[in-house]
C-alpha positions as a printed Julia matrix, in Angstrom:
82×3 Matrix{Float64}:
 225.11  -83.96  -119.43
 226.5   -80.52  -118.97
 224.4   -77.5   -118.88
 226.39  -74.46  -119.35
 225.03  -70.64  -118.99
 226.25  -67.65  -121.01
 225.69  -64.29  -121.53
 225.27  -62.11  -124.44
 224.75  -64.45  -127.15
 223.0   -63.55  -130.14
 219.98  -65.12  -131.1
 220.61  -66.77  -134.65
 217.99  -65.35  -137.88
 214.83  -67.74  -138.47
 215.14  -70.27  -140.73
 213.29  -69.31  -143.92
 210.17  -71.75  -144.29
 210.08  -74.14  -147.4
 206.75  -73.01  -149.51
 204.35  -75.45  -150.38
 205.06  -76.36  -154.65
 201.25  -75.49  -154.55
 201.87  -72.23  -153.18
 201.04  -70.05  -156.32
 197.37  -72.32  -156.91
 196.61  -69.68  -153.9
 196.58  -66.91  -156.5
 194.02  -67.98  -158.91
 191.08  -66.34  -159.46
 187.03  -67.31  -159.22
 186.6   -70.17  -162.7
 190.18  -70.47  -163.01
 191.79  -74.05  -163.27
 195.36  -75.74  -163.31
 196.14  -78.84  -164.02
 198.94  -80.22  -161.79
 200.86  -83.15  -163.72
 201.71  -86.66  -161.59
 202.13  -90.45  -161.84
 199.37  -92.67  -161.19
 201.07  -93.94  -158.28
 201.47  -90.74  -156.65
 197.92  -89.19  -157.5
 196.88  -89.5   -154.23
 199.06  -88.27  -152.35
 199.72  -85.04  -154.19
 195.63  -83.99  -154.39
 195.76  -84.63  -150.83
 199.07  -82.27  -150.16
 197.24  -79.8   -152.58
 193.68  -80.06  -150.9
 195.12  -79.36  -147.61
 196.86  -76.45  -148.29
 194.1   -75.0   -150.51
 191.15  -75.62  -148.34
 193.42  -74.11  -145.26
 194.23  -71.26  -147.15
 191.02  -70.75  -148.19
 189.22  -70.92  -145.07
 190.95  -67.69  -143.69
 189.75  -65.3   -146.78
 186.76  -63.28  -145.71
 184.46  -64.43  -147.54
 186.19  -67.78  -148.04
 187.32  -69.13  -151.09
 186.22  -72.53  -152.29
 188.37  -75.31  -154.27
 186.91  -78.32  -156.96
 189.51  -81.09  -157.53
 188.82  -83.49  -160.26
 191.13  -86.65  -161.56
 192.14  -86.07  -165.29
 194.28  -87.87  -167.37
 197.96  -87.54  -166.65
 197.04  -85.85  -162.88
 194.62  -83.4   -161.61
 193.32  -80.39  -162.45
 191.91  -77.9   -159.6
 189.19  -75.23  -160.08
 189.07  -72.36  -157.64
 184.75  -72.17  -157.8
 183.88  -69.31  -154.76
């Protein structure tokens, strides 16, 4: 391996962050739902993707928001309750 040194090179622009597809659920207001369409086969994994980014998002509102998930035919619908 061969390290080399240099001078004066420019530091590259961030790469832009891929937003969560559940991004937008971050924008509802208090007795608002959505229902979020999926397979049965992937239920699971997309409440938990959604649940994650929902509870994390609302844990750093002051006061913090509160999420209610609930299986429904077809997929999941998500109620945004505090």
């Amino acid at each position: 391996m061969k390290i080399v040194i240099e001078n004066n090179v420019p530091i590259p622009d961030k790469l832009v962050v891929r937003q969560s597809k559940y991004k937008p659920l971050t924008k509802m207001k208090v007795n608002q739902s959505a229902f979020i369409e999926c397979n049965k086969i992937d239920h699971k994994k997309e409440i938990t993707k959604c649940r994650s980014l929902l509870d994390s998002y609302g844990r750093k509102q002051t006061p913090s928001y509160k999420y209610t998930f609930r299986t429904v035919e077809g997929g999941f619908r998500v109620w945004r309750v505090k």
